[in-house]
TILO-998662 format. One record per residue: residue in three letters; z, y, x of N, C-alpha, C, O, CB in turn. Coordinates in steps of 0.05 Angstrom, whole numbers, plus 5000, padded with zeros to 4 digits. Atoms other than C-alpha are relative to their C-alpha. Glycine has a CB too. Example, Ala and Ser with C-alpha at 12.3 -4.5 7.8 and 13.67 -1.06 7.14 Angstrom:
2
ala500049765018515649105246500050245018501350245039502550014980;ser499949764984514349795273501450224985501850444995497150095009;
% end
This chain:
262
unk497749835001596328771591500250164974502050324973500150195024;unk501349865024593929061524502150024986502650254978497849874985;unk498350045025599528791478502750095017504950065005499949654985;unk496950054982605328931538500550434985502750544984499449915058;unk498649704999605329761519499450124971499750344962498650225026;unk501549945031602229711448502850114980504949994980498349634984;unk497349795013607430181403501550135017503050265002502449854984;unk498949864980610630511460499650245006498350355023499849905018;unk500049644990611831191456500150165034502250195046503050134985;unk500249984971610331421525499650385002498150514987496949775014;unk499949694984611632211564497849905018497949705032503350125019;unk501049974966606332331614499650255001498250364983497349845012;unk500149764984607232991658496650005006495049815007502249985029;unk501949944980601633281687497349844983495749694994501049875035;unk503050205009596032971637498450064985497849974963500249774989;unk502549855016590933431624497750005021495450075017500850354990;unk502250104973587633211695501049805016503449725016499450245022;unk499950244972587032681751501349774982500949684960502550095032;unk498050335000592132081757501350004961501549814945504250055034;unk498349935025595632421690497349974978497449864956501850365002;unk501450075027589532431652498949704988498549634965497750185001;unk501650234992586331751673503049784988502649564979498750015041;unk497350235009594931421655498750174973496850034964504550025014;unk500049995028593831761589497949854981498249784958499850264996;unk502850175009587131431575500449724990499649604970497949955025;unk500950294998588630771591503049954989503849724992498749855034;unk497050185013596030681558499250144973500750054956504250085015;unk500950065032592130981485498449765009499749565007497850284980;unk501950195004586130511500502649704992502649574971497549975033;unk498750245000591929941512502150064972503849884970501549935032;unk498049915031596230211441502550075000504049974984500349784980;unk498449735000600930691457499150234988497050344980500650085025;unk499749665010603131301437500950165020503050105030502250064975;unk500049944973602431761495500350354989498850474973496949865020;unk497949745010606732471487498650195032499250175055504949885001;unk501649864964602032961543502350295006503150454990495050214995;unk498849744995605933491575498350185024497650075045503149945008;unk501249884975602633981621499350304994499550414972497149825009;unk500049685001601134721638497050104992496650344987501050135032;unk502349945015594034721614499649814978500449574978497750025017;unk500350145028591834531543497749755007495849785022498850244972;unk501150255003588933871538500149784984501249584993500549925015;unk498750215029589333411471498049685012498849465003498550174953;unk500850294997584732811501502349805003504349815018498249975025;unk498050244989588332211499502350014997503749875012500049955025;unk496749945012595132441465500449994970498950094953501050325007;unk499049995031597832341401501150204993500750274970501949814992;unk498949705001602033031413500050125029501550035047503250014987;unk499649834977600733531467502350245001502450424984497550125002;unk498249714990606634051502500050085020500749975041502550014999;unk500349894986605234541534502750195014504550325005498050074989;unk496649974981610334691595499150095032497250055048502249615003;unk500149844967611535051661502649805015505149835013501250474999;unk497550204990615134481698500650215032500450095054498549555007;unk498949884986617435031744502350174993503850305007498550095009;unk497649745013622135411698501549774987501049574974498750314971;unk497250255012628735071685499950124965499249944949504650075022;unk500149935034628835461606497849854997498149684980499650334989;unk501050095017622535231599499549685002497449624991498050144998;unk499350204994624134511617501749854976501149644964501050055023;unk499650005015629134571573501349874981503149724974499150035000;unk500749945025626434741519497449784996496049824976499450334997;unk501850244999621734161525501749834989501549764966498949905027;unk499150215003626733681532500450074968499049934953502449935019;unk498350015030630233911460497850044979498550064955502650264996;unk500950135011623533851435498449774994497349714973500050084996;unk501550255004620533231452502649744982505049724983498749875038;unk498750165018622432661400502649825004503549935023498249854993;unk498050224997628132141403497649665003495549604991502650024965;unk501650335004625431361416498350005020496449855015498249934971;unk502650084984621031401478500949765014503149675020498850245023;unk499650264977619730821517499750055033500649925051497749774994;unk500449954968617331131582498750255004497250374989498049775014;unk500249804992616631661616498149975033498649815051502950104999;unk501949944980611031851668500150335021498750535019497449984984;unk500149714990613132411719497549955018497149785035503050115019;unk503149974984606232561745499550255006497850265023497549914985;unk501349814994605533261749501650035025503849955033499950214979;unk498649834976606133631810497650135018495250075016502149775021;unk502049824992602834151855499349905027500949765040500850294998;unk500050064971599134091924501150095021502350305014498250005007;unk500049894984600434251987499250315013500150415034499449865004;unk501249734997596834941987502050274984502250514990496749964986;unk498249905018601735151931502150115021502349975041501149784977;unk498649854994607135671955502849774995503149654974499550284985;unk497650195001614135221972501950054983502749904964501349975023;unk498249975034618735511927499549824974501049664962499350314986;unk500750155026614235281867499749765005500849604990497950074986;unk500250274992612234681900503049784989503249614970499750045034;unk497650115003619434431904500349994976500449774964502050105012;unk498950015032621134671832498549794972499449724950499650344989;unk499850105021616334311803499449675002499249504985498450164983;unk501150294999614533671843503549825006503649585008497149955032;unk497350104989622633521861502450034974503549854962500850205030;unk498249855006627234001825500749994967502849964955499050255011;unk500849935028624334101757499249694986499749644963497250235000;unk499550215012622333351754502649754994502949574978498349935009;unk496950035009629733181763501150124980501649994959501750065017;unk499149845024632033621719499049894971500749884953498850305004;unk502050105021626933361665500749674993500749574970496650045015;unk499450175004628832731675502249954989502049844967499649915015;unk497750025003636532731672499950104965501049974947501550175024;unk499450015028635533091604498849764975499749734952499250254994;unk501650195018630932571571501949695001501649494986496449965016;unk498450284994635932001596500849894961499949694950503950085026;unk498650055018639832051526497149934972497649824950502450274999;unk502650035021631932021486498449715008496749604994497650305004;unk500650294983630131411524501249814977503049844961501949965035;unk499450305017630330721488501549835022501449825046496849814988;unk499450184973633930241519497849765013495849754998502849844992;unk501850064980629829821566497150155001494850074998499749734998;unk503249824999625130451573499549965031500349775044500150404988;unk502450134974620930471640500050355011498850524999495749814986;unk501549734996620931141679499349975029501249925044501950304993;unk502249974985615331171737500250285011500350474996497649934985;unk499749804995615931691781496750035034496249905055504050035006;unk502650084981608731861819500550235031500450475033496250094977;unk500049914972609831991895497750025008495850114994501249865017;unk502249974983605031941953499749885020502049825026499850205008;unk500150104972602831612020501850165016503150055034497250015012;unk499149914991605932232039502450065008503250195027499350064996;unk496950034996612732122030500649775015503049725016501749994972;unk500350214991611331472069502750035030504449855036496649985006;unk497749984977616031762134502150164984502150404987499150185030;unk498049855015622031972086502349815021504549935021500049954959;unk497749994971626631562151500650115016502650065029500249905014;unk499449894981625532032191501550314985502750465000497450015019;unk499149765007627732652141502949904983503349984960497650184984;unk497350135023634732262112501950274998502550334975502449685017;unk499249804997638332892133499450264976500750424964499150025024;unk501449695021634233422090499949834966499949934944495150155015;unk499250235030634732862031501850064995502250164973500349705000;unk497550095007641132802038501450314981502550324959501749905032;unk499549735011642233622030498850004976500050114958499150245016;unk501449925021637333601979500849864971499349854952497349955008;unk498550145022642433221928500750354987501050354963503149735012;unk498049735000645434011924497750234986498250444975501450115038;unk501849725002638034361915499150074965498649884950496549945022;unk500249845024636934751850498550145006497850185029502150124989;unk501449785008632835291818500750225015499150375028500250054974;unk499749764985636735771846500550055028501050285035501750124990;unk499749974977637435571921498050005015498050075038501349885006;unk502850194992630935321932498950175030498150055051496950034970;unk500349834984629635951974501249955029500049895049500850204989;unk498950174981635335782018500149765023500949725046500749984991;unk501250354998633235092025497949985027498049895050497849894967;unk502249994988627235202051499850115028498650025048498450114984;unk499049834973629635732103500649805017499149725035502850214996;unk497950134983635635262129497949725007498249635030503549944981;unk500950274982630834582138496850015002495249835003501049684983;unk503049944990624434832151497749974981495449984990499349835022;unk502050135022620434632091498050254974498350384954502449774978;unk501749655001614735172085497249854997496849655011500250275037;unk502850055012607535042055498150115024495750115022499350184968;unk502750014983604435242125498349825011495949885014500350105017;unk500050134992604134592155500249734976500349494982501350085018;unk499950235023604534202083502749885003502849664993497649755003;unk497450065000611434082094501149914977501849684970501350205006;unk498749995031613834272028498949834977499749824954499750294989;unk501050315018609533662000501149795001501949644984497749885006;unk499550274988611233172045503250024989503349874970499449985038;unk498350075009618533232029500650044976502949974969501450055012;unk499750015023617833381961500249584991501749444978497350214988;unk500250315016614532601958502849855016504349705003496349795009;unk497850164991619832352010502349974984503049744977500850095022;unk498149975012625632591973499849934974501849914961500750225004;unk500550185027622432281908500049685006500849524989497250074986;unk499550325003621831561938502749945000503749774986498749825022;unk496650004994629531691966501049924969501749704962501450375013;unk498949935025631531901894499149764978500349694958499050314991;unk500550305022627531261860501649785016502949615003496049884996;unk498150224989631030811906502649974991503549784977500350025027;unk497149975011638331081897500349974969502549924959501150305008;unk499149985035637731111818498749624994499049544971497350384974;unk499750345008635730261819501349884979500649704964501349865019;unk497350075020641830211779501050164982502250044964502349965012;unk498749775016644030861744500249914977502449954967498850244998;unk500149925030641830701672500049645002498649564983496750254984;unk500950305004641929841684502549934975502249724963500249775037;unk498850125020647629791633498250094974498950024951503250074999;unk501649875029642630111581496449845006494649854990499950475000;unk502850095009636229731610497550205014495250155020499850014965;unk502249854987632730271639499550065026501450155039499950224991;unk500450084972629630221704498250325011497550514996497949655003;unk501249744983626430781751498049855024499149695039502950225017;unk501550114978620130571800498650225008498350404992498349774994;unk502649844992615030961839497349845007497149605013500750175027;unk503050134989607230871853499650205025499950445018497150034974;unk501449844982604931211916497450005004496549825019500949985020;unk502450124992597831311917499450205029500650405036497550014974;unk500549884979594431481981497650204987497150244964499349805025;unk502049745012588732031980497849924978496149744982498150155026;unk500850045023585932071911497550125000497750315015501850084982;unk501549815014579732361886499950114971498550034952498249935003;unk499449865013582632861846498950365004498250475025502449935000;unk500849734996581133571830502050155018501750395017499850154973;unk498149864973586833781890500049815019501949815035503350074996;unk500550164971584133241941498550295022499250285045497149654995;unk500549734985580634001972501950095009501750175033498950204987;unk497549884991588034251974500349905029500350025050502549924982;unk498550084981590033712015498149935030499349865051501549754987;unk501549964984584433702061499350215015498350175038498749934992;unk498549664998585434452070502749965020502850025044501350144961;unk497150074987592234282095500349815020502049825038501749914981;unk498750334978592533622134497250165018497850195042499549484980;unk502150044978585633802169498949805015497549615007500550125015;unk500950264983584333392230501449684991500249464992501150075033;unk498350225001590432892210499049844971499449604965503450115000;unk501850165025585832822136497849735014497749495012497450294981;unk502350144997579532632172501049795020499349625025497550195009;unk499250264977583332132226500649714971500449464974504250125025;unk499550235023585431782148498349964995497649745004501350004977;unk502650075003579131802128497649755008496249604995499450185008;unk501550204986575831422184501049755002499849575015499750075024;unk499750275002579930872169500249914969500249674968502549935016;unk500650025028579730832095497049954995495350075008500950254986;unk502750025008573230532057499750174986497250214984499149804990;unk499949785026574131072003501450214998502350265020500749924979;unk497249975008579031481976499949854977498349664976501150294995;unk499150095019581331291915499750124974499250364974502149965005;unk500849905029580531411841502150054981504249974991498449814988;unk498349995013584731561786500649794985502849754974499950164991;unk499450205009583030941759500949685018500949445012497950004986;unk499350204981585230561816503550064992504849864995498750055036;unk497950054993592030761807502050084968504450054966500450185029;unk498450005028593730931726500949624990503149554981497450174972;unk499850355014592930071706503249975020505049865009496249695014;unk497550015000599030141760501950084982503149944966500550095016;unk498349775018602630631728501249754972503249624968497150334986;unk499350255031602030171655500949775010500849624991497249884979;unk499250214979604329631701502849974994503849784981499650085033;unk498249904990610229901715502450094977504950084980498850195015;unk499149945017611630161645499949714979501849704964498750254995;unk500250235012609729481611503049855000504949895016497749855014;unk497550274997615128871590499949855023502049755030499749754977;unk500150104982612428581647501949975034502149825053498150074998;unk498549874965617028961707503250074988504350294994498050415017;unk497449855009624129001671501849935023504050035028501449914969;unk497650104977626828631733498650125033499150065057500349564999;unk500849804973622929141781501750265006500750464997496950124996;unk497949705000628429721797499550085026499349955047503749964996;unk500249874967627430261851498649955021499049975045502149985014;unk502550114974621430011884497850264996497350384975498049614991;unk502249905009615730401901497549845014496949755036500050295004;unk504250105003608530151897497750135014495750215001498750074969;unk502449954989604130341951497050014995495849845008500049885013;unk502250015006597130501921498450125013497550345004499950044981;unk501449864977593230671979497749875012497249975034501950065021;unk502050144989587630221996500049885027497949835039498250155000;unk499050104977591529952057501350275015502450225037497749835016;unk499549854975593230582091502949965006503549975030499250314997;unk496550114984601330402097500349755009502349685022502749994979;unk500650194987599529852113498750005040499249865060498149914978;unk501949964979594630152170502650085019503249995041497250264994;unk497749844985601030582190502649795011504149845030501350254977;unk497450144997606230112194498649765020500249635034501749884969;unk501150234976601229592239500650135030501750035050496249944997;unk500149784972600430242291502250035008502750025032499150304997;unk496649954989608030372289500749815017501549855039502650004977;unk499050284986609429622309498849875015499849675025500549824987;unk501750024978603229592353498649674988498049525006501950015035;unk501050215020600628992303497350024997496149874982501350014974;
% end
């Protein structure tokens, strides 16, 4: 895959740790040019680091107007856990990476590649179409609201789970948006990672962690699921639109046997 991302100016969110640092690694090793954005300083593995609060629409921005013209792909990866307070949660794993996106549309190359990293957790986004559907309307400044009117509160990890739901929703519906220009939108979902906020989410899910657990050989690595990621962003997937990519070591798989009694 070496020669598929070689010159390719590439955004990755969130890549001064985990999934974000481990995609930044492996699309320089493969010869890109990899543009880090994130809220702690981190220059490994970047050609130019910016530093950004993907929770503040100014300072979002003010990102966008200054990252370069000519990228090829874009990596929304950052985002916070479950333990994180819902307000911010939303702003910066939903809200703020829409926002972020829509402005970068016009800096985009044509047939650029933007990857948007979900979760196992957004895996039941059929049963929340309703709070999706409102959530075409949610902004910086309602978010509060939001959260009130459909229940989506960081006690119960809520405010995760439909953060990722409402991101696979939103890679599905955009399939087509940018296809007269070439540019496609996919997701990866990985299941539980070993990352420095796999504690969050174990914290949070509790009993319903360790029931995944016992059926999983592992969790998962960061390098199990960045070689997606470059996948995804490669020449290889221009005729992949609005899919997402289960990277979970079978567990939607595990879930969808149980649902159908399989």
């Amino acid at each position: 895959m070496q020669d598929l991302v070689k010159g390719k100016r590439i955004v990755v969110t969130g890549s001064s740790s985990g999934i974000g640092w481990e995609t930044a690694r492996v699309l320089t090793e493969q010869g890109a040019e990899v543009l880090g954005v994130d809220l702690n300083k981190n220059f490994d593995h970047v050609e130019e680091f910016y530093r950004a609060d993907l929770s503040d629409q100014r300072t979002i921005e003010a990102l966008a107007d200054t990252l370069p013209n000519g990228i090829d792909g874009l990596v929304n990866n950052a985002g916070l856990p479950p333990t994180q307070p819902a307000d911010r949660l939303l702003k910066v794993n939903l809200i703020g990476l829409k926002h972020l996106t829509g402005l970068m549309i016009p800096k985009l190359n044509d047939g650029a590649s933007i990857v948007n990293v979900a979760s196992l957790a957004g895996f039941g986004w059929p049963k929340a179409v309703e709070a999706i559907q409102a959530a075409d309307d949610l902004t910086f400044d309602n978010v509060h609201d939001f959260i009130t009117r459909w229940g989506v509160s960081s006690e119960d990890g809520r405010s995760y789970f439909f953060s990722k739901e409402a991101l696979i929703v939103w890679t599905m519906q955009n399939r087509w948006t940018w296809r007269d220009r070439g540019i496609r939108m996919n997701a990866v979902s990985p299941g539980p990672v070993d990352t420095p906020i796999l504690g969050d989410f174990l914290q949070t899910l509790g009993a319903r962690a360790e029931e995944d657990r016992k059926v999983m050989d592992r969790p998962g690595t960061p390098q199990d699921i960045a070689p997606v990621i470059a996948f995804l962003l490669s020449d290889m997937t221009h005729w992949i639109r609005g899919t997402n990519i289960p990277t979970d070591g079978g567990m939607s798989s595990n879930i969808l046997c149980g649902m159908h009694g399989l």
